[in-house]
C-alpha positions in Angstrom: 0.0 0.0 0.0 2.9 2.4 0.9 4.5 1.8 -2.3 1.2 2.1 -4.2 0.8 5.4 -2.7 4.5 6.7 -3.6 4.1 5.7 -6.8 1.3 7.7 -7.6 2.7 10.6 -5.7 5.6 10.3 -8.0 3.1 10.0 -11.1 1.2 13.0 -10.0 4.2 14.6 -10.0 5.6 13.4 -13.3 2.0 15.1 -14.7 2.1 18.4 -12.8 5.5 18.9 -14.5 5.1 18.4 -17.5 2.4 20.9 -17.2 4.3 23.4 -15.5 4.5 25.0 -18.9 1.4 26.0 -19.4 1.1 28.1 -16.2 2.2 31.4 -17.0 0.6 31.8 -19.8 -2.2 34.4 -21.2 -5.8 34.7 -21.4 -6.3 33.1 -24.8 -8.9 32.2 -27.6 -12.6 32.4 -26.4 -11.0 33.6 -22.6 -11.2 36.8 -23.6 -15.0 36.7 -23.4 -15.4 34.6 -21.1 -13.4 36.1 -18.6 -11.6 39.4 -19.8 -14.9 40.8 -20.3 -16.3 39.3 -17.9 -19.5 37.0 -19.4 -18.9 34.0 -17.4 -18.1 35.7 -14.2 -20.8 36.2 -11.3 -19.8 38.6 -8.2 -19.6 36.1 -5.2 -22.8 37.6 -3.5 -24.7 36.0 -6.8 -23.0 32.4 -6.9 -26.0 30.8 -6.6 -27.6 32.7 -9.9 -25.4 30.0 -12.3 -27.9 27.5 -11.6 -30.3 29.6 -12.7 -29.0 31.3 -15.9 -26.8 29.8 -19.2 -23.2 29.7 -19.4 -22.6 33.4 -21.0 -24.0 34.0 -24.3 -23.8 30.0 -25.0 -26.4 27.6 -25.3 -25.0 25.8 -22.4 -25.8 25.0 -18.8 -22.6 24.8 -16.6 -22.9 26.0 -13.2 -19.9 24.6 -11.9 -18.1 26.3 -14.4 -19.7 29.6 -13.5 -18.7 29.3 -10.1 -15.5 28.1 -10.3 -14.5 31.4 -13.0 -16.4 33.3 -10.6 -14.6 32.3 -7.7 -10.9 32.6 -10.0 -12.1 36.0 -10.4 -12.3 36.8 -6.9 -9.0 35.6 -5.8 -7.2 36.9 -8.8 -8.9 38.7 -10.6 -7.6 39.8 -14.1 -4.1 37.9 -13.3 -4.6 34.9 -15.4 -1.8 33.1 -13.6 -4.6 32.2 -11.0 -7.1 30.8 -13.8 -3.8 28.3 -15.0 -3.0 27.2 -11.5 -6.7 26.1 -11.2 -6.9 24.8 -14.6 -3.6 22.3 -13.3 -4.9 21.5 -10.1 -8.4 20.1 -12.0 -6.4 17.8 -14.2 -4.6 16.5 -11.1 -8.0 15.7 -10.1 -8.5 14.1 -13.6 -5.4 12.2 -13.1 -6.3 10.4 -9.3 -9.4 9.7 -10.6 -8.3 8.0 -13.8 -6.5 5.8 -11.1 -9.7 5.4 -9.4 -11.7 4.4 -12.3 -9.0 2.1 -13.9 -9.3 0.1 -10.5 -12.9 0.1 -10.3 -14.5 0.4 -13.8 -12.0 -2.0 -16.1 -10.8 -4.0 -12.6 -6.9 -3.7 -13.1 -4.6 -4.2 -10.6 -2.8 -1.4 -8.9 0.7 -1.2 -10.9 -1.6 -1.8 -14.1 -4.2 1.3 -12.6 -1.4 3.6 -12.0 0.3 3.0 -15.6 -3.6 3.9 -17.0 -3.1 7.1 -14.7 0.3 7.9 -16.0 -0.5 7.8 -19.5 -3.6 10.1 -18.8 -1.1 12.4 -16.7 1.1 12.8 -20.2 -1.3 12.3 -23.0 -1.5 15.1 -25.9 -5.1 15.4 -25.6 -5.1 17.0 -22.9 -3.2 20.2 -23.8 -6.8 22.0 -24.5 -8.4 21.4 -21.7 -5.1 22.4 -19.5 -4.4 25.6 -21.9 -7.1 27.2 -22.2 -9.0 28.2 -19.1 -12.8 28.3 -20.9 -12.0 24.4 -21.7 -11.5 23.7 -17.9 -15.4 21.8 -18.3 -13.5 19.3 -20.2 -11.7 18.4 -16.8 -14.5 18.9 -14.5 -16.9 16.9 -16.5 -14.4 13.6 -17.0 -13.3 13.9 -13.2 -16.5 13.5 -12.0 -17.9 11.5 -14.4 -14.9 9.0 -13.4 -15.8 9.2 -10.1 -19.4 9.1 -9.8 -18.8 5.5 -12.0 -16.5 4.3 -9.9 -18.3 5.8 -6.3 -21.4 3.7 -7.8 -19.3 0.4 -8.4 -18.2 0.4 -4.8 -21.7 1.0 -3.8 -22.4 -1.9 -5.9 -20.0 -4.1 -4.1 -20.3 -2.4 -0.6 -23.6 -2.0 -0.3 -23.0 0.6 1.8 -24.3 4.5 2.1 -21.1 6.5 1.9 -20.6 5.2 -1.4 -24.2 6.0 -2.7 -24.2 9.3 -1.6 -21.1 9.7 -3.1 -22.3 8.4 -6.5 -25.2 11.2 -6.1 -22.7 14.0 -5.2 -20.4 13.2 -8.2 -23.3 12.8 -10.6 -24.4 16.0 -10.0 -21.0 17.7 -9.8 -21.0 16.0 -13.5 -24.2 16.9 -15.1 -23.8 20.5 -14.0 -20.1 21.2 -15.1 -21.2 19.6 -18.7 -23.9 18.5 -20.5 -22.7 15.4 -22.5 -22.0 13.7 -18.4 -26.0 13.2 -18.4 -25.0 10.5 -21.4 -21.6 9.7 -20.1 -22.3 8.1 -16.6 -25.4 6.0 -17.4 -23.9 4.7 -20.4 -20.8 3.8 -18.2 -23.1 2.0 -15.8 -24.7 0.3 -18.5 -21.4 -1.1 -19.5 -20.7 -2.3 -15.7 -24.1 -3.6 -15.3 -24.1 -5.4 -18.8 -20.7 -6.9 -18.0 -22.2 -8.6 -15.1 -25.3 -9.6 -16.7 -27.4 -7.1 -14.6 -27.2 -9.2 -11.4 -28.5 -7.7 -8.2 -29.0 -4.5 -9.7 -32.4 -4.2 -7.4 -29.8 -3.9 -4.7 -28.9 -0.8 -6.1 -32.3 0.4 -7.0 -32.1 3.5 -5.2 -29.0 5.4 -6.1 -30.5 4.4 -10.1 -34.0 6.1 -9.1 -31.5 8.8 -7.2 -30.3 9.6 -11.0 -33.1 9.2 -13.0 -35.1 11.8 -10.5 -32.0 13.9 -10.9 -31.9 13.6 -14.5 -35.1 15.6 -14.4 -34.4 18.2 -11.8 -31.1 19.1 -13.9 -33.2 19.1 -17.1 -35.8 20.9 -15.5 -33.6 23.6 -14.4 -31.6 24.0 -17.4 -35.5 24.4 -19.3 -35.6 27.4 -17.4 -31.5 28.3 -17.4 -32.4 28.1 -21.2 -35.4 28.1 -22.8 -35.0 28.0 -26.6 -33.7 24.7 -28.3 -30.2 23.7 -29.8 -30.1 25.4 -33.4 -27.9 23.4 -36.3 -24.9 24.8 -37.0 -22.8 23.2 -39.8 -23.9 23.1 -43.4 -26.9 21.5 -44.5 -25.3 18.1 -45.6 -27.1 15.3 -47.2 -27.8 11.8 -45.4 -25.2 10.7 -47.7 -22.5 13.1 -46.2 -24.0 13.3 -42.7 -23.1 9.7 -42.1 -19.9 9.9 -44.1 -18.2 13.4 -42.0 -19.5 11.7 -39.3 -17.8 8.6 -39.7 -14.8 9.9 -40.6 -14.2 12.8 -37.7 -14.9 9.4 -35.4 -12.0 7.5 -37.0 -10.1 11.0 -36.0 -10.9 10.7 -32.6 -10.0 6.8 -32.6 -6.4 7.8 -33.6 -6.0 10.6 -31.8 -6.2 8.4 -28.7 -3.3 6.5 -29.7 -1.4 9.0 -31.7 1.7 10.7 -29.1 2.1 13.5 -31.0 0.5 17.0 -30.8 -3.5 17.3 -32.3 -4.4 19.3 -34.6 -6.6 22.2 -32.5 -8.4 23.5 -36.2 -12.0 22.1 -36.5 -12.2 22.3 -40.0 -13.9 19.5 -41.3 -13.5 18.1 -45.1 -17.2 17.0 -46.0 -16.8 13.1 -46.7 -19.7 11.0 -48.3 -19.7 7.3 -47.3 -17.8 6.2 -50.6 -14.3 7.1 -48.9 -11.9 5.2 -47.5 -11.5 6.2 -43.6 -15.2 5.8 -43.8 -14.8 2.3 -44.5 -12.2 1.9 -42.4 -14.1 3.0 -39.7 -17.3 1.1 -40.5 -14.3 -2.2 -40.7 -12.9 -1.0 -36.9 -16.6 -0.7 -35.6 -17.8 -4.1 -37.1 -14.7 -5.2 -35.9 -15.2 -4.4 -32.2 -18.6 -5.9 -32.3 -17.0 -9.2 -33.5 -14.5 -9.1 -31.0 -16.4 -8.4 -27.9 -19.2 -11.4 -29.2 -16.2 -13.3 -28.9 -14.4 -12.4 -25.8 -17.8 -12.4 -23.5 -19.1 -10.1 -21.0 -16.8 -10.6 -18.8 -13.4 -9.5 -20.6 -11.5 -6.3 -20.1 -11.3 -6.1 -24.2 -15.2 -5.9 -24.3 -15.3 -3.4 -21.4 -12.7 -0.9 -22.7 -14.4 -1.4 -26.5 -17.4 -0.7 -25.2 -16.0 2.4 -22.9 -14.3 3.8 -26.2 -17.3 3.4 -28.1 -19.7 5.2 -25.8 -17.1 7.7 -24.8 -16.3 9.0 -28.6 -20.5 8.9 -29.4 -21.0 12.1 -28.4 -18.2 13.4 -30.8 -20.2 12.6 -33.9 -22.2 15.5 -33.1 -25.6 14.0 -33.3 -26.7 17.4 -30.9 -25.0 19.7 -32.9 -22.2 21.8 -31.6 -20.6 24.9 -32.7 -17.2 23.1 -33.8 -17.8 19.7 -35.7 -14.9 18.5 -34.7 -12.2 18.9 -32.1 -9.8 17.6 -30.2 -11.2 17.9 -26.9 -14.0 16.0 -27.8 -11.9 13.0 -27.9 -10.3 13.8 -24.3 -12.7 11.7 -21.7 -11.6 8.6 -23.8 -7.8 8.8 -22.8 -8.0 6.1 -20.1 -8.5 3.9 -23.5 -4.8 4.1 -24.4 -3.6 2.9 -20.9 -5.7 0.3 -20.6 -4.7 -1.0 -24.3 -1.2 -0.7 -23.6 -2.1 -3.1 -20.4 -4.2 -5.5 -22.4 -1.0 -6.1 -25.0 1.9 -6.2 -21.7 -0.6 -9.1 -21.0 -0.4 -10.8 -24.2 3.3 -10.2 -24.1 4.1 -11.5 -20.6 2.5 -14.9 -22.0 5.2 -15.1 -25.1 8.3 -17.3 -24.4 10.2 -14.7 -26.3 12.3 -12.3 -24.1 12.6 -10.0 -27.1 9.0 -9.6 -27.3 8.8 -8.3 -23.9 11.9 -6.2 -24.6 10.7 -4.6 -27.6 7.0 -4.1 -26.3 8.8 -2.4 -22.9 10.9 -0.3 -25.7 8.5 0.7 -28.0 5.9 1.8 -25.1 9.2 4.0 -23.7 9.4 5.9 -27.0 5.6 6.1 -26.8 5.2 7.8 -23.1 8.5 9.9 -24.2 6.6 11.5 -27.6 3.9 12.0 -25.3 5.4 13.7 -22.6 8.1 16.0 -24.6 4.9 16.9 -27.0 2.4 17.9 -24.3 5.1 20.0 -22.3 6.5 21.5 -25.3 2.6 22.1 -26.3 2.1 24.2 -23.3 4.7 27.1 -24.7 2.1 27.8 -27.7 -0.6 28.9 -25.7 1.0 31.8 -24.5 -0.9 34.4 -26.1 -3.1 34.1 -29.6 -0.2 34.3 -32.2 1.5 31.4 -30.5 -1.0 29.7 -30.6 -3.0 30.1 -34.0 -0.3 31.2 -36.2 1.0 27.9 -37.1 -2.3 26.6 -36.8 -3.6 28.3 -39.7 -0.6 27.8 -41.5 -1.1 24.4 -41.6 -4.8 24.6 -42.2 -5.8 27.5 -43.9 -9.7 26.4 -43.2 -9.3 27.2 -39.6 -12.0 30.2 -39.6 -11.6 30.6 -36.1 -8.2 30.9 -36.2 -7.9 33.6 -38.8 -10.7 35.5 -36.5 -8.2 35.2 -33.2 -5.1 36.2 -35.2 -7.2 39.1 -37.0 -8.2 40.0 -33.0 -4.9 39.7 -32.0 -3.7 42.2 -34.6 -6.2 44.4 -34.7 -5.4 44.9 -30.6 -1.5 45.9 -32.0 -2.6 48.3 -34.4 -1.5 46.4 -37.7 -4.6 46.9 -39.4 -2.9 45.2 -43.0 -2.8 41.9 -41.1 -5.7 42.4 -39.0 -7.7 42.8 -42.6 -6.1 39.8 -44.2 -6.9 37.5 -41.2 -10.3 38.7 -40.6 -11.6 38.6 -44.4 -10.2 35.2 -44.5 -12.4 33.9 -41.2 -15.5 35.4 -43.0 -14.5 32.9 -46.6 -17.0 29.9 -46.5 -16.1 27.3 -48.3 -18.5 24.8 -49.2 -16.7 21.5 -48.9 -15.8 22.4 -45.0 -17.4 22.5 -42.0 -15.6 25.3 -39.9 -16.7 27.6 -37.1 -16.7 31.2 -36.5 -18.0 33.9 -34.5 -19.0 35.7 -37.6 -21.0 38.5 -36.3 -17.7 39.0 -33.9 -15.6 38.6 -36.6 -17.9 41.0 -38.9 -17.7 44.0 -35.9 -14.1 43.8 -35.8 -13.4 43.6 -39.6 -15.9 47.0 -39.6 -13.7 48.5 -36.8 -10.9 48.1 -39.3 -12.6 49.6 -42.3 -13.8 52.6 -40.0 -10.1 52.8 -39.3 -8.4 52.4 -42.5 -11.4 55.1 -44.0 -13.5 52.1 -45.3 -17.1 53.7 -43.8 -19.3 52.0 -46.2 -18.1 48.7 -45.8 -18.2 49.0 -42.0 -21.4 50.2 -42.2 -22.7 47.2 -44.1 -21.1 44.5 -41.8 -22.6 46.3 -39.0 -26.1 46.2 -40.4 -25.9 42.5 -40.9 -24.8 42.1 -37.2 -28.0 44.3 -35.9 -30.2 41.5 -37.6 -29.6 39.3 -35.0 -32.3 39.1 -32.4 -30.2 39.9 -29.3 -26.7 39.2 -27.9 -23.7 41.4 -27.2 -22.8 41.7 -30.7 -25.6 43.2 -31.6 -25.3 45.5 -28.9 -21.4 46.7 -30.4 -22.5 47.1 -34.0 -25.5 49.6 -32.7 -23.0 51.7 -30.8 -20.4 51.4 -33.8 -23.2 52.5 -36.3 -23.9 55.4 -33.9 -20.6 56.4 -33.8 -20.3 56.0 -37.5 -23.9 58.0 -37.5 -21.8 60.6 -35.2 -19.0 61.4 -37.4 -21.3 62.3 -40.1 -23.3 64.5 -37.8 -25.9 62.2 -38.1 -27.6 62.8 -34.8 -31.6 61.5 -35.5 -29.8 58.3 -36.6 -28.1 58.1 -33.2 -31.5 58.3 -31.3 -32.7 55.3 -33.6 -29.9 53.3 -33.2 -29.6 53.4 -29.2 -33.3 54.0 -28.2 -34.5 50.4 -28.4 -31.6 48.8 -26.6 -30.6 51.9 -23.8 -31.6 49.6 -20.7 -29.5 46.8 -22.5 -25.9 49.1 -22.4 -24.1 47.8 -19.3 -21.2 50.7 -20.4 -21.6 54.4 -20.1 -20.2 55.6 -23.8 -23.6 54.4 -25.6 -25.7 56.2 -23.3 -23.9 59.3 -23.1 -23.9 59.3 -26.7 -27.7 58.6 -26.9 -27.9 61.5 -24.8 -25.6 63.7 -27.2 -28.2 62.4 -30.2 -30.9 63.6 -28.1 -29.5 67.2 -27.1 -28.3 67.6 -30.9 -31.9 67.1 -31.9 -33.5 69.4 -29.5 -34.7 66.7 -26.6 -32.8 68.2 -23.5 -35.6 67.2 -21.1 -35.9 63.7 -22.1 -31.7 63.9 -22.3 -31.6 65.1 -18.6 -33.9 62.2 -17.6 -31.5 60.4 -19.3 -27.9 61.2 -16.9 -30.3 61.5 -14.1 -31.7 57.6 -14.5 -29.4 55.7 -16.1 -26.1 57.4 -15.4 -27.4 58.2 -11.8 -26.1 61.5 -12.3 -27.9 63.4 -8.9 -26.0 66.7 -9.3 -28.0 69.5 -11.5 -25.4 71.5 -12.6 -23.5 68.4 -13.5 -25.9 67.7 -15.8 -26.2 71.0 -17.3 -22.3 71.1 -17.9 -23.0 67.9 -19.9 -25.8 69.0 -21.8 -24.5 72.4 -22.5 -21.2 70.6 -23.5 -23.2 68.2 -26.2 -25.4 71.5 -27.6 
């Protein structure tokens, strides 16, 4: 037991350094919404609001996440060495409890666990989650879900209370840090329950009727958290092609558990149709596994960790559809997969006469865990700030819409407008043969703020209109105020009034209002203008109003 609990000290270490490199990094990619301005963040009096309200402008219900930003905020506020810190302490919880559910869930033994652990501790996939603090759900959500499976398996065994109520605790932990945990857990328990041919379940009857009653308290709450549904967002494919990009982005997840070496962070997707080869390939795999756990039984660990990769990568084919098709990340709950594979072939080894198969399989697995390790530390140096990161991204994949946006952001903050441009036209290119995500009504407010800058009004103009056809959202918000100030500059002032008016109680920031209230003084409303400093600006003092108001005439 002592030597159990040194090595995965020394493990746990092994992971936290090769992360070190990712801790005094930047705020990065979507963080800058998320927590630079602040739509994620809750002031600590009003924790208890995330369970009542989405996840920023998203379409997702994470409280946990809410809280824990919230809470990041407090301590540290704009210092996003904090953020990191928490980010690597979460994926040291990932880590134990990939130890914990190696033990419990595929039954290895403890050397065989903490290997399963160690690989999840180094594995590439796990450079989004770590790197960027708006992916720290990814961590949360596999944590618990790990846990909650493997608190109910010792309940299972136990019969004992500690253990339920831990399985309740985890499972909600889960299903309120992520979505995709409400599928997760009970198709993990499924797996358990199937491999042991369902005995004695009624044993466990209540923590089952725990989760189901759950189930529809969380779905209940997110109803209200969120009330309109989950809108499509790729291209309208065909069945044809549906099945095919489908298909194939799966087969990308497959390998990406396996491969050492750095993924690819762009989710551009090539559209496949179900005539290409890595659709067949993957339709061979899947058949493959089918056949394979028919013949192994139940009972095998080959059947349980086919059936745990399986259900793991199902929620990456995007039958709910997601902003990005495809990524990485999507892949990163699966990663206990590769440890337990590697233990599943030391088995088959060990039972060979040959001393050079054991050599080789010992060697080969070295180089392995090495590619893995030097790639993800070496990873951790590109997510310093958005060039780093995106730059040789989308020069290798000049698809990566999002990327172009980030690096067109990232100039546009530096004052090169020429590359600013360049990279912001390019995220706004569709091409129809690729699935790819963007922000485009971000992307079209800061290519306008460019062509406002570079003397470019009437293509600012027209980007900005587009953006104010959206039905709400803080978007829309910024290309109102930029059309008023573009309405300013031309002494436009009636077109200010008709910009603001509608959305005044909306403004969080005192530059619309103020300059609402310039529209209205210009076009001979002082009265309703002084209602205006006195009720939204809270300005009390008269003749501090009168100074502005005389100031606007």
């Amino acid at each position: 037991m002592k030597n159990t609990r040194l090595l995965l000290i020394i493990i746990l270490l092994i992971a936290f350094l090769i992360h070190l490199s990712y801790l005094n990094n930047g705020f990065i990619w979507l963080d800058h919404g998320d927590i630079e301005t602040g739509r994620t963040i809750l002031s600590i009096s009003k924790l208890s609001q995330a369970f009542f309200t989405r996840l920023g402008e998203t379409k997702f219900y994470r409280p946990i996440v809410a809280i824990l930003n919230s809470l990041d905020f407090y301590l540290f506020g704009i210092n996003p060495w904090g953020y990191h810190l928490t980010n690597l302490l979460l994926f040291l919880l990932v880590y134990y409890s990939t130890y914990i559910f190696a033990l419990n869930f595929f039954g290895l033994k403890q050397r065989e666990s903490l290997f399963v652990a160690l690989v999840a501790g180094i594995h590439p996939l796990s450079i989004l989650p770590v790197g960027v603090i708006s992916y720290r759900q990814e961590l949360l959500a596999a944590a618990f879900t790990y846990l909650a499976v493997s608190a109910y398996i010792k309940a299972r065994i136990t019969e004992k209370s500690i253990p339920a109520v831990a399985t309740a605790a985890f499972w909600l932990l889960a299903i309120f840090s992520k979505e995709t945990a409400l599928f997760w857990v009970p198709s993990f328990i499924f797996i358990r329950e199937w491999t042991r041919d369902f005995k004695k379940i009624r044993q466990n009857l209540t923590s089952l009727v725990f989760l189901a009653v759950s189930s529809i308290g969380y779905l209940v709450l997110r109803a209200q958290a969120i009330p309109d549904y989950w809108k499509r967002h790729d291209s309208n494919l065909s069945l044809n092609q549906a099945v095919g990009t489908r298909l194939a982005v799966f087969l990308q997840r497959l390998w990406e558990i396996i491969n050492p070496l750095r993924p690819s962070l762009s989710d551009s997707t090539a559209i496949r149709d179900t005539t290409t080869w890595q659709v067949w390939l993957t339709t061979s795999i899947i058949i493959t596994c089918f056949i394979v756990v028919f013949k192994s039984g139940r009972k095998s660990l080959i059947s349980r960790l086919i059936l745990f990769t399986l259900f793991a990568l199902i929620p990456s084919l995007s039958i709910i559809p997601l902003p990005r098709f495809s990524s990485p990340h999507y892949g990163f709950i699966a990663v206990p997969a590769a440890g337990v594979l590697a233990v599943l072939l030391w088995r088959i080894v060990t039972i060979s006469p040959h001393r050079f198969a054991r050599a080789a399989f010992i060697l080969l697995v070295g180089v392995w865990l090495s590619t893995m390790a030097i790639n993800t530390y070496v990873a951790g140096y590109r997510f310093k700030n958005d060039f780093t990161l995106f730059a040789p991204e989308v020069a290798r994949n000049g698809n990566f819409r999002e990327g172009h946006f980030y690096l067109g952001d990232y100039y546009l903050r530096r004052g090169d407008l020429k590359r600013a441009k360049s990279h912001l036209e390019s995220s706004l290119i569709r091409d129809d043969q690729v699935i790819a995500f963007v922000d485009e009504s971000a992307a079209k407010i800061n290519l306008a703020g460019v062509y406002l800058s570079t003397g470019e009004i009437e293509k600012a103009e027209n980007l900005l209109q587009e953006v104010t056809k959206e039905k709400s959202g803080s978007n829309r918000l910024r290309a109102l105020y930029n059309l008023a100030v573009i309405a300013e500059r031309k002494e436009d002032y009636q077109k200010i009034v008709n910009f603001l008016a509608d959305e005044l109680n909306n403004f969080q920031q005192p530059e619309p209002i103020l300059l609402y209230t310039k529209g209205l003084v210009k076009t001979g409303k002082e009265t309703e203008a002084d209602k205006i400093l006195r009720s939204k600006l809270l300005i009390t003092d008269n003749q501090r109003r009168l100074e502005i108001i005389q100031k606007f005439r």
